[in-house]
LOPA-534441 format. One line per field, with one value per residue (C-alpha): residue in one letter; residue number from 1; x, y, z. Coordinates in nm, 3 decimals, padded with zeros to 5 digits. Example, Ala and Ser with C-alpha at 12.3 -4.5 7.8 and 13.67 -1.06 7.14 Angstrom:
REM residues 2
zadren	[a;s]
vexvo	[1;2]
x	[01.230;01.367]
y	[-00.450;-00.106]
z	[00.780;00.714]
***
This chain:
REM residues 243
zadren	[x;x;x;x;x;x;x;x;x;x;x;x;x;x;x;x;x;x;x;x;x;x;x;x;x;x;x;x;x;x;x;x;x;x;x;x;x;x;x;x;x;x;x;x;x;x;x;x;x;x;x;x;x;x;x;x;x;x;x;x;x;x;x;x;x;x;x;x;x;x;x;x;x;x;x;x;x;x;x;x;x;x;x;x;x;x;x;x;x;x;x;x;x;x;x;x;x;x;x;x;x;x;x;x;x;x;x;x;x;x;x;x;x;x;x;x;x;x;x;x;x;x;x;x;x;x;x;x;x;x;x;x;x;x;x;x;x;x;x;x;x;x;x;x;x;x;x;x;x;x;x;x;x;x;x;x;x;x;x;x;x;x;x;x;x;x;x;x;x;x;x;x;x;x;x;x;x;x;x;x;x;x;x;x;x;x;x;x;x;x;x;x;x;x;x;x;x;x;x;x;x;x;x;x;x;x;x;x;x;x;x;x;x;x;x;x;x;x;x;x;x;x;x;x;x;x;x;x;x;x;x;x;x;x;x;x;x;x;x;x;x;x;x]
vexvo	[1;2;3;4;5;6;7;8;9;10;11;12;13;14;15;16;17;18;19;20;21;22;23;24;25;26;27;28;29;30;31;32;33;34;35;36;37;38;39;40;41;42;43;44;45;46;47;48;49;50;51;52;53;54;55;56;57;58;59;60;61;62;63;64;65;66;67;68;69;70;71;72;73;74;75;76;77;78;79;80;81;82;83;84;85;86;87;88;89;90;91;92;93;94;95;96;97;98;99;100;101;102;103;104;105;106;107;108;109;110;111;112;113;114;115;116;117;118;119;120;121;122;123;124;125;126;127;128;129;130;131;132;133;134;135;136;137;138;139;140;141;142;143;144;145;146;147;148;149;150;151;152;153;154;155;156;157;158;159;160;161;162;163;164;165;166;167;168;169;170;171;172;173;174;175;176;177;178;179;180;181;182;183;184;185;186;187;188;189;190;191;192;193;194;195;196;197;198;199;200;201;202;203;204;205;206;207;208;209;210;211;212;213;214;215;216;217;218;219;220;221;222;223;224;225;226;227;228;229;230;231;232;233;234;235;236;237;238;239;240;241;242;243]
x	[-07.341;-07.427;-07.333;-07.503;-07.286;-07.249;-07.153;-06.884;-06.771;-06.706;-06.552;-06.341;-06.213;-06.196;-05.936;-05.759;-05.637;-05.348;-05.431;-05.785;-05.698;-05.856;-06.172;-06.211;-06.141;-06.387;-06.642;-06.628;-06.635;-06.944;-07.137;-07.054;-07.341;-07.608;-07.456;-07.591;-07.733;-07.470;-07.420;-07.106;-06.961;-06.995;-06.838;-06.531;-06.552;-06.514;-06.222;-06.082;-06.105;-05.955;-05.693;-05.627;-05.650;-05.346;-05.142;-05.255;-05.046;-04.783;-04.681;-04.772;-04.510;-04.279;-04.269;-04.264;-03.937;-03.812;-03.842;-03.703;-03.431;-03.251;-02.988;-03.237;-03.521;-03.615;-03.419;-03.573;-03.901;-04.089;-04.315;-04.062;-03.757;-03.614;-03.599;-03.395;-03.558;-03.814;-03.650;-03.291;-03.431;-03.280;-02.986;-02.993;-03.096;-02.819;-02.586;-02.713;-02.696;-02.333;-02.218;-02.208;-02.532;-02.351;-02.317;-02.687;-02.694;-02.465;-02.667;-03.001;-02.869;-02.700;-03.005;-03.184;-02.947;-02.936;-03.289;-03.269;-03.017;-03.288;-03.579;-03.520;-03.602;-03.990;-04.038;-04.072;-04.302;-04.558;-04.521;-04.585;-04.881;-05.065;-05.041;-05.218;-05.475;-05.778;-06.158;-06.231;-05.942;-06.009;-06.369;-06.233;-05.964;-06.264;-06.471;-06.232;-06.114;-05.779;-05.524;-05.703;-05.478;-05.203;-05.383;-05.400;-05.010;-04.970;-05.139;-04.983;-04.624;-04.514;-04.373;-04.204;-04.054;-03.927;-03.775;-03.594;-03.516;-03.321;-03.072;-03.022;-03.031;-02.796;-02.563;-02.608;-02.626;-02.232;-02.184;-02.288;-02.124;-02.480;-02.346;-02.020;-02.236;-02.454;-02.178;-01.992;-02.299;-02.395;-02.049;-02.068;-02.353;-02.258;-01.991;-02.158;-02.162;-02.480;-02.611;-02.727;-02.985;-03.138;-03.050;-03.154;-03.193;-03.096;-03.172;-03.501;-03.607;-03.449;-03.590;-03.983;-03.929;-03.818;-04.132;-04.318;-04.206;-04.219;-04.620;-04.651;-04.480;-04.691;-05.017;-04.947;-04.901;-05.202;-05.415;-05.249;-05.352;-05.715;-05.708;-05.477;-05.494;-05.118;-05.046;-05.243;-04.963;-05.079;-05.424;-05.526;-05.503;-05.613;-05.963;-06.023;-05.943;-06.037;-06.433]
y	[04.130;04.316;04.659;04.908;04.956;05.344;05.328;05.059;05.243;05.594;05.410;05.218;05.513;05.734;05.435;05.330;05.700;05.821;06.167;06.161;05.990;06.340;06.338;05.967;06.079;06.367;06.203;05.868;06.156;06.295;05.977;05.782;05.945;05.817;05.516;05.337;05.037;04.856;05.027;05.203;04.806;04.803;05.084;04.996;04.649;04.744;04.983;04.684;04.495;04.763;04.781;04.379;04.356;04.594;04.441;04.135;04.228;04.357;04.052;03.821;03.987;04.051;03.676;03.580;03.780;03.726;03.334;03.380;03.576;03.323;03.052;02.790;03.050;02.928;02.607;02.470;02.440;02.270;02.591;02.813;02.621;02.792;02.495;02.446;02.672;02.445;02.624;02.420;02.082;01.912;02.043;01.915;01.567;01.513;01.635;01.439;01.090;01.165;01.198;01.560;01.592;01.822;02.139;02.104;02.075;02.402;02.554;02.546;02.594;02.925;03.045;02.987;03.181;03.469;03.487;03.485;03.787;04.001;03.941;04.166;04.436;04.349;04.475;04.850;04.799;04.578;04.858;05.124;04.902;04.865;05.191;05.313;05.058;05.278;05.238;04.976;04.770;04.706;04.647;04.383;04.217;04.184;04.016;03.832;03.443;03.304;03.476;03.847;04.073;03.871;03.925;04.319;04.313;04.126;04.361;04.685;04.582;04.335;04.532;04.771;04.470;04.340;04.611;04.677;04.229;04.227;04.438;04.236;03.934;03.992;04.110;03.857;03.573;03.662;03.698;03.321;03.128;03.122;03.287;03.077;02.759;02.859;02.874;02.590;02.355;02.499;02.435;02.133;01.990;02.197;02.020;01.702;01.619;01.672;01.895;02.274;02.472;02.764;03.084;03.163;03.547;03.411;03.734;03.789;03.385;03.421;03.729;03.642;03.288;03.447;03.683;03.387;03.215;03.539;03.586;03.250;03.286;03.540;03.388;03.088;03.343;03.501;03.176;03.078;03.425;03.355;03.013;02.926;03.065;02.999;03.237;03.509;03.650;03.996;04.072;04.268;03.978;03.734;03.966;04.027;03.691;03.488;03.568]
z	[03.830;03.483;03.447;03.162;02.888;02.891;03.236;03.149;02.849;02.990;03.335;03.132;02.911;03.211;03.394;03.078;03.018;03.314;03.197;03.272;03.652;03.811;03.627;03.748;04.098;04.078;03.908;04.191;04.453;04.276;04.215;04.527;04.776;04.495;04.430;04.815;04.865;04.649;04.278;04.424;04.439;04.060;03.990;04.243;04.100;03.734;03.834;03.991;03.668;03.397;03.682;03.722;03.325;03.311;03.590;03.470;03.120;03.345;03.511;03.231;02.968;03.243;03.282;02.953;02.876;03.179;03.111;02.721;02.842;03.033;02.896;02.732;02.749;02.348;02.331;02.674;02.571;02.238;02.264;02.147;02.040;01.733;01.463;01.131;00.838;00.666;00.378;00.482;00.612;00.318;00.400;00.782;00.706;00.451;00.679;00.969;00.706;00.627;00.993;01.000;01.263;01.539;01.249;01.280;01.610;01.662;01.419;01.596;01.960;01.849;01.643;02.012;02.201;01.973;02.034;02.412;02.344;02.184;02.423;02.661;02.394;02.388;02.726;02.692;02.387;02.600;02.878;02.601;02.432;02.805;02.944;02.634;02.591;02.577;02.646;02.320;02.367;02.753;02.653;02.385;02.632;02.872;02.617;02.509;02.533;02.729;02.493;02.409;02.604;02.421;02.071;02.140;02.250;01.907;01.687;01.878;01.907;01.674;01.421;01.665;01.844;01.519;01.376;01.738;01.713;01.396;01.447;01.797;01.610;01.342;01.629;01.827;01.558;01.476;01.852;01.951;01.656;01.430;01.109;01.106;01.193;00.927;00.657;00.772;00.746;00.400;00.291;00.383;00.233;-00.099;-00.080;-00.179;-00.539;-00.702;-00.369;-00.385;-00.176;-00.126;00.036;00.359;00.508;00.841;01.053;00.934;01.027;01.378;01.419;01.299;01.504;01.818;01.786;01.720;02.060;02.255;02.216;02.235;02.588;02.638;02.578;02.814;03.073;03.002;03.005;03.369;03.521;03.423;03.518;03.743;04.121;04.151;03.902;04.081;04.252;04.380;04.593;04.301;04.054;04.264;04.372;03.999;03.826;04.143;04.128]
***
C-alpha cells in the first residue's frame, strides 16, 4: 500500500523528531475524521514503521554489544575475531616454525579480550545516533537493503566510538597481558639472527578491528530482524517487519 511522498516525508520528520511529538499528536487528531474509509491505516501504519525502524536499531545494537561484551564476544566467532596484524604475520609464522606458537596465541586472545572490554562504550552513541535520526535518514533506512540502519549508525558514530575505544583499549590492552605479549613475541622473533620487523601502533589496530567487528555485529542483527521472525521479539517489530 503506496503512500504519496509529501505525506511520508512530513510524517516521517514529524515522528523522527521527540520535540515535535505534540504537533504529530495534533495534527493525527486533526486529520483522522477525513482520513475514513481506510487512509487513516496509512498514516497509523507508517507511524508504526518510523517507530519499528527505531526499536528495530534499539534491540539490534543492544544485542550486538551485548553479545561482544561477553568473555569470547570477538574471539568466539570468525565474524569478528581480532587476528594477528597483517603488518606482523611474518613475525607469527616464524615464531610458530621455531616452537614459539603459544606467544602468538596469547597475543591474539588478549587483543580479543581487550576488545570485549571496550564494547560496552558504543552503546550510548547508537542511542544518541537513533533518537536523532531525522526525516531523510528514516526515509533512506526505509529504502534501504538488509544492512542500511547499520550503514547510517556507521557513518554517525564511528568516529565518536573510536575516539571513546582507544583510550579503553590501550587500558585494557595492559590490563589483559596484550602489551607484554606483544613485546615478548617481538623479542622473540628479533631475537633470531638475521630477523627484524616493523612497528606496530597496537592500540590504534585493536581499536579500528574491534570497530570493525562491532558493526559487523551489528549488521547481522539488522539482517535477522528483517528476515527472521525469531528475531522479532516485540509486537511492534514483529507487526512492522512481519508484513
Amino acid at each position: 500500500m503506496k503512500i504519496k511522498i509529501g505525506v511520508f516525508l512530513v510524517l516521517v520528520f514529524l515522528i523522527a523528531s521527540p520535540a515535535s511529538s505534540g504537533i504529530f499528536d495534533e495534527l493525527m487528531e486533526k486529520v483522522s475524521p477525513a482520513l475514513e474509509g481506510g487512509a487513516g491505516d496509512k498514516v497509523l501504519s507508517l507511524e508504526k514503521t518510523v517507530s519499528g525502524l527505531k526499536e528495530a536499531l534499539s534491540v539490534g545494537t543492544g544485542n550486538a554489544v551485548s553479545l561482544l561484551s561477553k568473555e569470547g564476544g570477538y574471539s568466539g566467532s570468525d565474524l569478528t575475531k581480532i587476528l594477528m596484524p597483517e603488518k606482523i604475520q611474518k613475525v607469527a609464522d616464524v615464531l610458530t616454525k621455531v616452537g614459539m606458537g603459544s606467544q602468538v596465541d596469547t597475543f591474539v586472545t588478549t587483543m580479543n579480550q581487550a576488545a570485549e572490554k571496550a564494547a560496552p562504550q558504543a552503546k550510548e552513541f547508537f542511542m544518541g545516533a537513533i533518537k536523532d535520526m531525522n526525516f531523510d535518514d528514516a526515509k533512506k533506512i526505509l529504502d534501504g537493503g538488509d544492512t542500511a540502519a547499520t550503514d547510517f549508525l556507521n557513518n554517525k558514530t564511528y568516529d565518536k566510538i573510536y575516539a571513546a575505544f582507544k583510550p579503553t583499549v590501550s587500558s585494557s590492552l595492559d590490563q589483559v597481558g596484550a602489551t607484554k605479549a606483544y613485546k615478548d613475541m617481538m623479542q622473540s622473533f628479533t631475537s633470531i639472527p638475521l630477523m627484524s620487523a616493523q612497528s606496530l601502533d597496537l592500540d590504534h589496530y585493536v581499536s579500528e578491528q574491534a570497530l570493525k567487528g562491532l558493526f559487523l555485529r551489528v549488521g547481522e542483527e539488522e539482517a535477522k530482524i528483517r528476515t527472521n521472525p525469531a528475531a522479532r521479539v516485540t509486537g511492534l517489530l514483529e507487526q512492522v517487519f512481519g508484513k
